[in-house]
N, C-alpha and C positions, 0 to 999 in steps of 0.2 A: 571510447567508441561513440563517436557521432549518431543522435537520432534525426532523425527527417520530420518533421512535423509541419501540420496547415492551419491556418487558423481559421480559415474560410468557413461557414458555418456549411453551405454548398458542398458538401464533397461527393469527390465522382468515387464510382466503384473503386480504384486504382486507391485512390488519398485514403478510403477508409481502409482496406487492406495496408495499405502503409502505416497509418497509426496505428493498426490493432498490433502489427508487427514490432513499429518501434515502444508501444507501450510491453508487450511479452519481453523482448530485450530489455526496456529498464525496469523489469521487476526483476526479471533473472539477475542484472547484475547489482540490483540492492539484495539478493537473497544471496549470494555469492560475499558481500561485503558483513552479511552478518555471519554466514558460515564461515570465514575466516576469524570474525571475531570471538567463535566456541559455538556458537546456536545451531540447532538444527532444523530445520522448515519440518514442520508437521505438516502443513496444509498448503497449496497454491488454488487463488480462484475459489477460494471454498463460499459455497452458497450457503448463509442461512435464509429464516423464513423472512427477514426484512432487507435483503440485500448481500452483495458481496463484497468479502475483503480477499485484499490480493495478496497477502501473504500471513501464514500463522509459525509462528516459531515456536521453538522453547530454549530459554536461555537461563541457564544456572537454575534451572527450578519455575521460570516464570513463564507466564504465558505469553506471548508479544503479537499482536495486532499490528498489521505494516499496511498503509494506506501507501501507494505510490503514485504519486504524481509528477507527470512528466513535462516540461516546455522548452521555450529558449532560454528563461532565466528562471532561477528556484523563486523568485520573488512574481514571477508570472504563473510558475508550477500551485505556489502555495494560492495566489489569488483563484483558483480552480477548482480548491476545496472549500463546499457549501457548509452554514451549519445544518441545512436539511441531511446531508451525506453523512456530516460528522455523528449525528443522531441515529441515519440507517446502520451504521458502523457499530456505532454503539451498541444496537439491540441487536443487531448479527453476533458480536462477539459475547451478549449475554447467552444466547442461543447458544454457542457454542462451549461456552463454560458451562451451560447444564449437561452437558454431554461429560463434562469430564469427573473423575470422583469423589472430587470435593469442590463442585459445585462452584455458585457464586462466591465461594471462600477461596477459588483458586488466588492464587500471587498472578498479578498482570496489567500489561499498561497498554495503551495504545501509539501507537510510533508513527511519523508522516516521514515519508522519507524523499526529497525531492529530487528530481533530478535534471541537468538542463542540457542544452544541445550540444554540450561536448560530450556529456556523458559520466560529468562529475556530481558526486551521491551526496546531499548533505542529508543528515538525520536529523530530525526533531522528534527525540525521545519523550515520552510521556505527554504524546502533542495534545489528550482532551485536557490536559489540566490549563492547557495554553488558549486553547480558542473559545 
């Protein structure tokens, strides 16, 4: 499944609508490619107090954090995640683990999952340990 993307910083009403559209399509089908692999999405969009993550799962017991980034190539997708983001992320998904009932002791990683204009998914599992 082909996304449509601009790189133009300029965009018109139409371009943002189109990106906001092809980024909802490549989360839906990164969430779609983990729910085949056993997980099930807890959360889409979920907001905590320092920012949003685009997807929360639970897979075999663990918590999963999925940043999705979207472009023409995974190597253009991945140049798009900041470490300022990777930090909001970070304290989003602690926020979110004080929610659950064991706390910051939950099992959980954080996942980049990229995606590019054909609409092929690479995952970069446990990507804070990476960046």
């Amino acid at each position: 499944m082909p996304f449509d993307f601009q790189n133009d910083t300029a965009f018109t009403g139409d371009q943002k609508r189109t990106n906001y559209h092809a980024g909802l399509s490549a989360e839906q089908a990164v969430a779609r490619q983990y729910c085949d692999a056993g997980a099930v999405v807890l959360e889409t969009r979920w907001r905590g107090r320092c920012g949003e993550i685009d997807l929360i799962l639970s897979d075999r017991g663990r918590v999963v954090f999925v940043e999705v980034k979207k472009s023409r190539t995974h190597a253009q997708a991945l140049q798009r995640l900041t470490p300022r983001q990777v930090g909001r992320i970070l304290l989003s998904a602690e926020d979110y683990l004080g929610r659950c009932p064991t706390g910051s002791l939950t099992e959980s990683r954080l996942d980049v999952a990229l995606v590019d204009a054909q609409g092929t998914i690479e995952i970069l599992p446990n990507a804070s340990m990476m960046l």
